[in-house]
N, C-alpha and C positions, 0 to 999 in steps of 0.2 A: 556113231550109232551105238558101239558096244558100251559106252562110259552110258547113256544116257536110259540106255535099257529097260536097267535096274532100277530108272526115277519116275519111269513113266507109269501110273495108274490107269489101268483097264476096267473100266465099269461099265457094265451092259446094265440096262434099266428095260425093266419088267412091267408093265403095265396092261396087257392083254390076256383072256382067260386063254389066248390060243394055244401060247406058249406053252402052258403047261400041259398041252395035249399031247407032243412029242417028247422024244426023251429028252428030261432035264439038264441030264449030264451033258448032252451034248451042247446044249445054251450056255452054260456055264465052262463049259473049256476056254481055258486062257482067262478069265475074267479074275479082276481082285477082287471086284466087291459085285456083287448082284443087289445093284437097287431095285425098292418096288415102286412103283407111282401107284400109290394105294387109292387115290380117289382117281383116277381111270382104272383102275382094276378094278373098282367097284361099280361102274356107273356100266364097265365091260362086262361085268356079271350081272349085272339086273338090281343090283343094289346101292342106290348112287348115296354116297356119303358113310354108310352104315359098313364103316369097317368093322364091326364086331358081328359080321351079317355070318351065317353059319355055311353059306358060301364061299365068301373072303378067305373066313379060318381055315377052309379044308384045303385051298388052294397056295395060303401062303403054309401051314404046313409042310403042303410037298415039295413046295421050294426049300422053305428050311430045312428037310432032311435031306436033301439032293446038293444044297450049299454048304450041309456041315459034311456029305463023302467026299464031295469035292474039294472042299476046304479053302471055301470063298467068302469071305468076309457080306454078312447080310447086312443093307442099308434099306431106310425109307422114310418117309415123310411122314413128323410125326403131330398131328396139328396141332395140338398142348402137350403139357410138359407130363401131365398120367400117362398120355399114349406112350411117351418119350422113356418114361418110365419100365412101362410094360415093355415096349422093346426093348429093352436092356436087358429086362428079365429074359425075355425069349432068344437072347444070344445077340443083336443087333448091334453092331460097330459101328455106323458111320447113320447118321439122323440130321437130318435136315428138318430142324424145329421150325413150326408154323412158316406161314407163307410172307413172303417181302410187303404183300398187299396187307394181310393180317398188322402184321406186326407198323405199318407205315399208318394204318387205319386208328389203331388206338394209338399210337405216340400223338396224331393228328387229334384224335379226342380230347385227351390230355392237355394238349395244349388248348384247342378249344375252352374246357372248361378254366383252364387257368385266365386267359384274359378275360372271359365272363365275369372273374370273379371281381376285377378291375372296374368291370362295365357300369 
């Protein structure tokens, strides 16, 4: 156990407005990384999809200031590569670009159109 300690990655994943009704710090003890699940955190705030909802923002703010005294690496899900972007900006280490389903969806289109183009 003490060799393996050191390898193992602790990530609590954030997805609920409730969380951040109690203290932050205390959610965040022991964690490396604080993921967000930002489209449940949105649809949990009243605002489904619209991460840039002025809700969202006030909410994942207090997590980032509460992840940077703790000094917990911030993650979350970024559904195109702008958003991917902007979290980068905002401090964000660990991103989970677009969804398996997204990304399986237009490879499948893609292909679609290529054998159309045979047809």
């Amino acid at each position: 156990m003490a060799e393996v300690k050191d390898q193992v990655v602790l990530i609590g994943q954030f997805e609920t407005a409730q969380i951040g009704d109690g203290p932050l710090e205390q959610a965040l003890t022991g964690l490396d990384i604080a993921f967000i699940g930002l489209f449940d955190l949105s649809v949990d705030l009243g605002t489904p999809g619209r991460f840039d909802a002025p809700k969202v923002n006030e909410w994942l703010g207090r997590l980032e200031r509460a992840a940077e005294a703790a000094r917990v690496v911030l993650g979350t899900f970024a559904p195109n590569p702008d958003y991917a972007g902007q979290a980068v900006a905002r401090g964000y280490r660990y991103i989970a670009l677009e969804s398996d389903l997204a990304i399986l969806q237009r490879s499948f289109r893609n292909l679609l159109r290529a054998v159309k183009d045979f047809a």
